[in-house]
N, C-alpha and C positions, 0 to 999 in steps of 0.2 A: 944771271939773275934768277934763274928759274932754279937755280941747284940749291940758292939762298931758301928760296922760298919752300923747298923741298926740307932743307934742315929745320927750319923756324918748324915746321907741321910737326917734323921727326922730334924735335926737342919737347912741344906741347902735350904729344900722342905718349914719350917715353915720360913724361916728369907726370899725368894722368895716371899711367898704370902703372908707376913706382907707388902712390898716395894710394891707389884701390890695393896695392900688394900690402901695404904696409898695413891698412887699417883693417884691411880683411883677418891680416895673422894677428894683430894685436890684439883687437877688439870683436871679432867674427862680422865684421861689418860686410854685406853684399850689394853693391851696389844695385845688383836686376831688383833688389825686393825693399829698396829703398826710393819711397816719395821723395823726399829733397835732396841735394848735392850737397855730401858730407864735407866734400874739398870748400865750397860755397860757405856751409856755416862755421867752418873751420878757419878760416879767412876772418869771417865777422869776428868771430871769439877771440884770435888773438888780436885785431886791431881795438877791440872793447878793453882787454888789458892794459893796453900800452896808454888808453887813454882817459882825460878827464874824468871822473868819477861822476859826473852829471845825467841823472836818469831824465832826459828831455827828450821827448819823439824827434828823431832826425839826427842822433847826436851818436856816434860808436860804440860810447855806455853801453845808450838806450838799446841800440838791435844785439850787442853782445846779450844783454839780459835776455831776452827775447832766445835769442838762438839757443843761450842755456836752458830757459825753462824749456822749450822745445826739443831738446835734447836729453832732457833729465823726465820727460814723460816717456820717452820712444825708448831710452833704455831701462827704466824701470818696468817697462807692461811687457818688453820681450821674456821667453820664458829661460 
C-alpha cells in the first residue's frame, strides 16, 4: 500500500514540474515570482472554453473571464 501511495506523490510531484518546465520555456513563466497558481488558472480557462457561454457569478464562463482578465493584466505590465 505504501509503494502505491509513494507513486500517486511521484506522478503529482513529476506532472507539477513537467507544467512549471513547460511554461517557464514557453512563456518565461517563474513560478517563485508568481502570486497565483498558473496550473490553477490554467484549469479555470480551459474548463470556461469547454463551457456554456453564460457570464453568471459561480458559472465556468464567469471565472474563465476573470482568470483571463487577470492574466491579460500580469502579462501585459511585465516588461
Amino acid at each position: 500500500m505504501a509503494a502505491v501511495l509513494i507513486n500517486a506523490d511521484c506522478y503529482f510531484d513529476f506532472r507539477q514540474m513537467i507544467f512549471d518546465l513547460t511554461a517557464k520555456k514557453l512563456i518565461g513563466y517563474d513560478p517563485a515570482k508568481s502570486s497565483d497558481s498558473l496550473r490553477k488558472n490554467f484549469v479555470a480557462f480551459i474548463r470556461g472554453l469547454i463551457s456554456f457561454p453564460v457570464n453568471i457569478p459561480g458559472t465556468a464562463y464567469h471565472e474563465c473571464m476573470e482568470v483571463k482578465a487577470c492574466s491579460d493584466c500580469e502579462f501585459t505590465s511585465s516588461p
